[in-house]
N, C-alpha and C positions, 0 to 999 in steps of 0.2 A: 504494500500500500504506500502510494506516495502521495500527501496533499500538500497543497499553501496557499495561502491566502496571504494576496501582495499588494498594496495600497502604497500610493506615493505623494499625498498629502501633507506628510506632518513633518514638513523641510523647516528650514532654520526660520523660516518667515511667518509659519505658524507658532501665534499667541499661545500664552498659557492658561488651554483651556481644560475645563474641568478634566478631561481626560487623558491628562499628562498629569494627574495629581494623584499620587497613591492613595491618599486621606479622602479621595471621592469616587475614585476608579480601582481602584483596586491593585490592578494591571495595566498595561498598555495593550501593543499591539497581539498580547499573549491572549487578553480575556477579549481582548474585542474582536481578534480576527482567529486563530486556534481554538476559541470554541467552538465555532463552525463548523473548523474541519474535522475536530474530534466528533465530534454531532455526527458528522455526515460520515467520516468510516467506519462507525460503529453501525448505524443505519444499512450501510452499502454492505457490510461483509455479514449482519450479523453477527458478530465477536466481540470481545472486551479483552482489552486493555490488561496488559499482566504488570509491565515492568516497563521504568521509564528510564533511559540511561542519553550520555552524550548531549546533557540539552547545555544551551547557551541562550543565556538572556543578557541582551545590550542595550544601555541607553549611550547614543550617538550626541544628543543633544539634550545637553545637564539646565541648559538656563534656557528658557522663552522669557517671551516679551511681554510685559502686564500692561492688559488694555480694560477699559472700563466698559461693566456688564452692558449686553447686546451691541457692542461694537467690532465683534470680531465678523462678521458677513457671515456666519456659518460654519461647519465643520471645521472648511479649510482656511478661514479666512484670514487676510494677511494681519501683518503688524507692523507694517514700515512708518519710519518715521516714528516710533512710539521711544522711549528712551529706558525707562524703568523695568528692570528682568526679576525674573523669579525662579527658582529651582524646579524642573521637571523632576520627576522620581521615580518614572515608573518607566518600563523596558519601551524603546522603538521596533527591536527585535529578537524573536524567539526562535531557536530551532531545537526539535530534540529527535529523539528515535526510538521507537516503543518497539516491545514482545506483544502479539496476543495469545489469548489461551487456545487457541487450534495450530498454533506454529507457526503463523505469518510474522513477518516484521513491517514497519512501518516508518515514514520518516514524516516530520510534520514542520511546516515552514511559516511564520507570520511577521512581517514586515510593513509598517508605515511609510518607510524609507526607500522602496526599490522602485528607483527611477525609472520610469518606462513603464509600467504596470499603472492604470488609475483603479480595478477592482478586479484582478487575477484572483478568483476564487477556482481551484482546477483540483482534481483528485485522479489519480490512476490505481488500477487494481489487475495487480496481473499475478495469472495462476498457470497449471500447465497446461491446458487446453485452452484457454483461450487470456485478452484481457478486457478492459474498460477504459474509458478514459473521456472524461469531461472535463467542460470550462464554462460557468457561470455566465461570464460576458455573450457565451454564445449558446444558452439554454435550450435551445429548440432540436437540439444536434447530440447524441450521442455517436462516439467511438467506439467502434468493435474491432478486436481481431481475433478471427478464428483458429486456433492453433492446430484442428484436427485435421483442415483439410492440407494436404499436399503442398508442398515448399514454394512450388514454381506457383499456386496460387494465390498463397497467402499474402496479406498489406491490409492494412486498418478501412474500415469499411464505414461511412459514414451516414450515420442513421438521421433521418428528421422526425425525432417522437412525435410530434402533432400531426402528421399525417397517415394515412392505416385506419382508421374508425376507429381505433383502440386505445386510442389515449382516454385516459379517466377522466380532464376536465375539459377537454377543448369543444366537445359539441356542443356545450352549454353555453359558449362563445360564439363561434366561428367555424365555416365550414373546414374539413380538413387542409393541413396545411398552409393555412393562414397566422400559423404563431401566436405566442403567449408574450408575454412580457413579464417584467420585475411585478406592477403594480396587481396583474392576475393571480400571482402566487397567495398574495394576502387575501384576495378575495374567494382563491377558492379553503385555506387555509379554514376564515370566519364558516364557510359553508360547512365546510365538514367538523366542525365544532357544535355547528347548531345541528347535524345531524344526530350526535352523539347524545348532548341534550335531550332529543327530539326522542331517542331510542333506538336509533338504525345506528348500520356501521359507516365509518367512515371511507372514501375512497382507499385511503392509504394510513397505513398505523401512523396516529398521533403522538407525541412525543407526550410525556408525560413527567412528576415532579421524579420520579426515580431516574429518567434518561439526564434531566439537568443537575443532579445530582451526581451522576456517574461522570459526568463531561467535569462537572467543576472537581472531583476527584483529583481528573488527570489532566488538570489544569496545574495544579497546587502539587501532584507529582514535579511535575515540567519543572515546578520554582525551585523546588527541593533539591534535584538533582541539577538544576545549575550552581546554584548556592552553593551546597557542597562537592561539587565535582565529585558527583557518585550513581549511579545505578539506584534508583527507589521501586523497590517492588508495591503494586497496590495495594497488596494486604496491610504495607502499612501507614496507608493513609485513610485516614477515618471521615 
């Protein structure tokens, strides 16, 4: 399993906003973009998380710029011209490399700093028969490769999920192959929450307080074994 999630927002011209403060955020780009992907290969493989080792947490940039409340334009918003700095505290970037408990390994990547990337959310999953492999930015698109058939015909195969009649949310939309976007995801998301409410099942299994749970687990793994430059198995975080 390989994911990351690579955002390139939080340059030196970004202010000190609440999310460069450990006293409000917790983490940096470890909780706000690593939980994701931990989210999403626990999801994809069905598996958990054994043992966290090799991780590296970095803050690149110790001071931002202190601007006055709703002046920063947003997320990314600059700080020029402002004079007054303040101590950031919390990681710009994270990487580590897990064990799970069927014997796959894992490598997980999260960055506010990697230039070139504005929302690289990407996971690959390769087995011996075949792999996976997506990218957020371009949702509508799964990657295949089939590893059974024959050498000379093998190469990654690219699927368009919303077209087939078999997508779960797109008729509800749009005829086939007409595409989803970001802001459909939440909408079909609230759907299948009031179904659940309602008594039916949902499209797709809901994540639930034990799956956010498990994710902030091996979040706080991740911290541990950079801190101490060691190997943290899960059993011993609580």
């Amino acid at each position: 399993v390989r994911a990351v999630y690579l955002q390139s927002w939080g340059g030196p011209d970004t202010p000190l906003l609440w999310r460069f403060q450990k006293k409000y955020a917790g983490s940096g780009a470890h909780g706000d973009l690593n939980a994701h992907i931990v989210d999403m290969a626990r999801f994809i493989t069905g598996d958990e998380i054994t043992e966290i080792s090799g991780a590296i947490a970095e803050t690149f940039i110790k001071e931002r710029t202190l601007v006055e409340t709703g002046s920063a334009g947003g997320i990314a918003g600059g700080a020029k011209g402002a004079k007054k700095k303040g101590k950031a505290d919390v990681d710009d970037a994270v990487l580590f490399l897990t064990r799970f408990k069927k014997g796959a390994v894992g490598s997980f990547e999260a960055s506010r700093l990697a230039t070139g990337y504005q929302n690289m959310n990407g996971i690959e999953v390769h087995g011996d028969k075949g792999a996976l492999r997506f990218r957020f930015e371009d949702m509508n698109y799964l990657d295949y490769w089939d590893n059974t058939i024959e050498r000379r015909l093998q190469g990654w195969k690219r699927i368009m999920c919303t077209s087939g009649g078999n997508h779960p949310y797109v008729g509800n939309w749009w005829p086939d192959a007409h595409i989803l976007g970001y802001e459909h995801g939440f909408v079909n998301q609230a759907a299948d929450i009031m179904k659940v409410l309602g008594g039916e099942k949902p499209e797709v299994p809901i994540p639930d307080f034990a799956d956010a749970y498990e994710t902030q687990r091996v979040l706080e793994a991740a911290l541990l074994s950079a801190e101490n430059r060691c190997p943290i198995k899960m059993s011993e975080v609580k």
